[in-house]
C-alpha positions as CSV (number, residue, x, y, z in Angstrom):
1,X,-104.3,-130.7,-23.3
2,X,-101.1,-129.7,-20.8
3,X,-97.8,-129.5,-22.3
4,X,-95.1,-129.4,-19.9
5,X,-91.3,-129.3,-21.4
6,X,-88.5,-131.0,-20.5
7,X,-85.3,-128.8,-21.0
8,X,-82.6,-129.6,-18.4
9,X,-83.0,-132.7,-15.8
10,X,-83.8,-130.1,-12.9
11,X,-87.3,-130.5,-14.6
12,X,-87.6,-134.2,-14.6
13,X,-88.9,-134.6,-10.8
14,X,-92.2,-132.4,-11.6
15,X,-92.8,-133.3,-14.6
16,X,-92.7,-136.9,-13.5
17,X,-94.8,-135.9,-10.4
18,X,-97.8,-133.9,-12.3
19,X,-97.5,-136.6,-15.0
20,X,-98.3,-139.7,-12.2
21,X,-101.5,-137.7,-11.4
22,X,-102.7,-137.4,-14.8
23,X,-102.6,-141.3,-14.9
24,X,-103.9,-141.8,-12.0
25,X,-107.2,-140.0,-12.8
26,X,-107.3,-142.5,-16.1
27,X,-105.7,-139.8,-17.8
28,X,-103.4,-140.0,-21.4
29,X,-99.8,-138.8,-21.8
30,X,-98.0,-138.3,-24.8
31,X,-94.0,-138.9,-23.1
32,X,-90.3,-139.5,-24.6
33,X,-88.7,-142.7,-24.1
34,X,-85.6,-143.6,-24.4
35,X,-86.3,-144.9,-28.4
36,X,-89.2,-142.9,-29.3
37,X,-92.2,-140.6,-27.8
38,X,-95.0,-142.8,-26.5
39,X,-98.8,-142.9,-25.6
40,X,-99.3,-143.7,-21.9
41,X,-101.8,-144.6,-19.4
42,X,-102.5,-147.2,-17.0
43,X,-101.4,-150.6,-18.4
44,X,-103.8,-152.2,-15.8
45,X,-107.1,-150.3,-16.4
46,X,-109.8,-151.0,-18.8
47,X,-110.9,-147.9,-19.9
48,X,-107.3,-146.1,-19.7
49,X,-106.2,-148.5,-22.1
50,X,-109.4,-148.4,-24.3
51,X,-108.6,-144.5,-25.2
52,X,-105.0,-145.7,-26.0
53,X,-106.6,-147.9,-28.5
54,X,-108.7,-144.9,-29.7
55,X,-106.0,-142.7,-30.2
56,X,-104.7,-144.6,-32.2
57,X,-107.3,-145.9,-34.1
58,X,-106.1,-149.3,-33.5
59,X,-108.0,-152.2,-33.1
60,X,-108.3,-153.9,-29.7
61,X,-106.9,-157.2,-29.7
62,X,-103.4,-156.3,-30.6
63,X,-101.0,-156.5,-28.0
64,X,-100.2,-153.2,-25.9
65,X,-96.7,-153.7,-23.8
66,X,-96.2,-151.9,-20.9
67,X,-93.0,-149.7,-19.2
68,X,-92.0,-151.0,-15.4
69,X,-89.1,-149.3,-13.2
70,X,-87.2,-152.7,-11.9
71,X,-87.1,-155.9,-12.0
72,X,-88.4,-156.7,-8.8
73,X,-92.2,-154.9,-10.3
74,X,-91.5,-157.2,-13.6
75,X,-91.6,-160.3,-11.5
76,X,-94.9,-159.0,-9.0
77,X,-96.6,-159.4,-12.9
78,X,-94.5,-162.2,-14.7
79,X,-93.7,-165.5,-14.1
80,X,-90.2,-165.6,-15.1
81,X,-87.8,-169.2,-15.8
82,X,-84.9,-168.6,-12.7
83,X,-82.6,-169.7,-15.4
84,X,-83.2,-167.2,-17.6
85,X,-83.6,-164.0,-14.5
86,X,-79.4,-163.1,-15.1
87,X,-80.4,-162.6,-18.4
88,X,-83.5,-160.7,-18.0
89,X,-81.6,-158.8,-15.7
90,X,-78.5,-157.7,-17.7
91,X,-80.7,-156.3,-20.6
92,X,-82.2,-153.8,-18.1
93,X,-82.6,-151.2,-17.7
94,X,-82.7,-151.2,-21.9
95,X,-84.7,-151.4,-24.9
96,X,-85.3,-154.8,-24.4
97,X,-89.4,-155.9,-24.2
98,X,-90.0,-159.2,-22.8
99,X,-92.9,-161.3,-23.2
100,X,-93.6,-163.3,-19.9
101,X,-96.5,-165.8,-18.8
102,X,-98.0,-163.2,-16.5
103,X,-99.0,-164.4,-13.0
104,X,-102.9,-164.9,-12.3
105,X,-105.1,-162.5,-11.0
106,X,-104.2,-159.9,-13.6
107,X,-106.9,-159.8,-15.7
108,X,-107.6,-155.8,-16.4
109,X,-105.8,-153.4,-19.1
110,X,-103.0,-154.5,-21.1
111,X,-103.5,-158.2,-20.0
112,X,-107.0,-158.8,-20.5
113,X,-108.0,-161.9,-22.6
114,X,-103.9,-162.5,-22.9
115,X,-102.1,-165.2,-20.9
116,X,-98.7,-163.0,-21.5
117,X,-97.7,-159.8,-19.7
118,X,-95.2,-157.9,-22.4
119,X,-92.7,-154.8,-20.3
120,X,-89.4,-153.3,-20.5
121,X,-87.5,-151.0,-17.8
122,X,-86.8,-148.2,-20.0
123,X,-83.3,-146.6,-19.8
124,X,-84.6,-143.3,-19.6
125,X,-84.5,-140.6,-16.5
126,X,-88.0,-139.7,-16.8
127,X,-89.1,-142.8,-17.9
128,X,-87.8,-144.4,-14.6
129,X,-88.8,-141.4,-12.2
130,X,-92.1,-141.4,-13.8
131,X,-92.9,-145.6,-13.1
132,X,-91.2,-145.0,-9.5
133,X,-93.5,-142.4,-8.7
134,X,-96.7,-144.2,-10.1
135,X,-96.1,-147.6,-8.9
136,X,-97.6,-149.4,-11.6
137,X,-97.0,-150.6,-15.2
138,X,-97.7,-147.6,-17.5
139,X,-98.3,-148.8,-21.6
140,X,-95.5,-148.4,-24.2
141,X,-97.1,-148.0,-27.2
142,X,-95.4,-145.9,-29.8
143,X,-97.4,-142.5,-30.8
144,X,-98.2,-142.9,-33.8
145,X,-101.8,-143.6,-35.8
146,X,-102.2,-147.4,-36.6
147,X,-100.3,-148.5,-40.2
148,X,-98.2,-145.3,-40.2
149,X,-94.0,-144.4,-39.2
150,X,-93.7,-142.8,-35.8
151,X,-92.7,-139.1,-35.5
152,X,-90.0,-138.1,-33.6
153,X,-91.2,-134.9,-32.6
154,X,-94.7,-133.5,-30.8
155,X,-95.9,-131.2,-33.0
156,X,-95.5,-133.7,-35.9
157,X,-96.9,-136.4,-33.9
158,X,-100.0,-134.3,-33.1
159,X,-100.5,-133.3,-35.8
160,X,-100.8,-137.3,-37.5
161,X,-102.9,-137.9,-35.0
162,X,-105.2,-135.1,-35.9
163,X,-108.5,-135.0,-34.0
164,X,-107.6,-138.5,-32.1
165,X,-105.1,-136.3,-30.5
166,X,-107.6,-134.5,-28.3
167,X,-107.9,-137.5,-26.3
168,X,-105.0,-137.0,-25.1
169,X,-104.5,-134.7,-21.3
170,X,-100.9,-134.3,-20.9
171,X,-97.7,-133.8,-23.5
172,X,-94.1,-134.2,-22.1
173,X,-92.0,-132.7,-24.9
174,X,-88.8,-133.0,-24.8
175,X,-87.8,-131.6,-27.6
176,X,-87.2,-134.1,-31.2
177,X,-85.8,-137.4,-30.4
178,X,-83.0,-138.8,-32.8
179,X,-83.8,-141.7,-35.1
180,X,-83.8,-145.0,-33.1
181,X,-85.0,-148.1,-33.7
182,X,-88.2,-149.6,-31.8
183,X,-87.1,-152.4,-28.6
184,X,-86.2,-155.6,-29.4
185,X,-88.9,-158.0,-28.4
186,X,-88.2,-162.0,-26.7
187,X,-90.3,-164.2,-26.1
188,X,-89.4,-165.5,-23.0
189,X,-93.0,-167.9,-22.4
190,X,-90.6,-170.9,-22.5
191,X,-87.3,-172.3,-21.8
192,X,-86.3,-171.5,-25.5
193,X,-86.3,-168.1,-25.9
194,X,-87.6,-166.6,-28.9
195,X,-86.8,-163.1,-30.9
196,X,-90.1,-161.7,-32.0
197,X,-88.7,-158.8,-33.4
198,X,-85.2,-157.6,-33.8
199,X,-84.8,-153.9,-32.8
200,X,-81.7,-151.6,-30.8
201,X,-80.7,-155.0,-29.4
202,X,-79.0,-157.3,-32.1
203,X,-80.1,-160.7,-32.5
204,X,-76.6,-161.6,-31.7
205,X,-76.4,-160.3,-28.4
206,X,-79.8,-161.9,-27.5
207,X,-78.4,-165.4,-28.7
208,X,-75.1,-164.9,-26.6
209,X,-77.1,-164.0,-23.7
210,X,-79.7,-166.6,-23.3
211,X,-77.8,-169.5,-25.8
């Protein structure tokens, strides 16, 4: 396991660059985003997303949602209402997860036996280089083991994980992450927008956007 730390944002190009690769090879990361640190890999491969599973001793079957850099990448996976795109697009880049019909032909990763495709574009600097540089949805799953609180720093996280954390190849630490709560999530598989889960984006605001 790699560690590379994130001190001043002079070191957010290479990390993001030797991070890309990492996934690329079906590789793990263990990364900050802008509400907690998260276990990454490709959101469109099979066995990348198996050992997300594994880490976290999770059962397969529930729903993995995945980190994209614009909207322009969420709507190449999505199907997405034109009536609802201004909203979609003034909640990003934000902690705002949407749950879209995804388009067919994406059967692999994340969206395997689902019909939906779940993402966010994070509001995060390395977050956003990272996707840019990789080209392709990356998972978003908070790092923490199944049925327990999320950590907000990486030696407490690794050390929850315990021996599930030697699958993973790279850590991007970036120090402890203030308290935050976890992305809202909408349902946005119909006309009627639905709040799943209420998070750093207040019901309210999600009513007033979409009515």
């Amino acid at each position: 396991m790699d560690i590379v730390r994130i001190t001043t944002p002079a070191d957010i190009a290479a990390a993001a660059q030797k991070t890309a690769e990492v996934l690329k090879n079906g590789g793990v990361i263990l990364y900050p985003t802008d509400t907690i640190y998260g276990l990454g890999a490709d959101a469109l491969s099979d066995e990348a997303v198996d050992k997300i599973y594994a880490v976290k001793n999770r059962k397969e079957g529930k729903f993995i949602r995945a980190l994209v850099d614009s909207f322009e990448t969420l709507k190449h996976y999505a199907e997405i209402d034109p009536l609802l795109e201004k909203g979609v697009r003034s909640l990003i880049p934000g902690p705002t997860t949407f749950i879209f019909k995804k388009k067919l032909g994406f059967d692999t990763g994340t969206l395997r036996d689902i019909e939906t495709f779940g993402a966010r574009v994070p509001d995060n600097t390395f977050c956003l280089e990272l996707t840019k540089q990789y080209g392709r949805p990356i998972t978003a799953t908070s790092a923490n083991k199944s049925g327990l609180e999320p950590e907000h720093s990486v030696e407490k996280i690794l050390e929850q994980l315990g021996l599930e954390a030697e699958i993973i190849d790279l850590v991007i630490d970036a120090g402890v992450l203030p308290p935050s709560l976890p992305s809202t999530v909408v349902d946005l598989t119909s006309s009627e927008p639905k709040i799943l889960r209420e998070g750093a984006v207040s019901a309210e605001k999600i009513q007033e956007i979409f009515g």
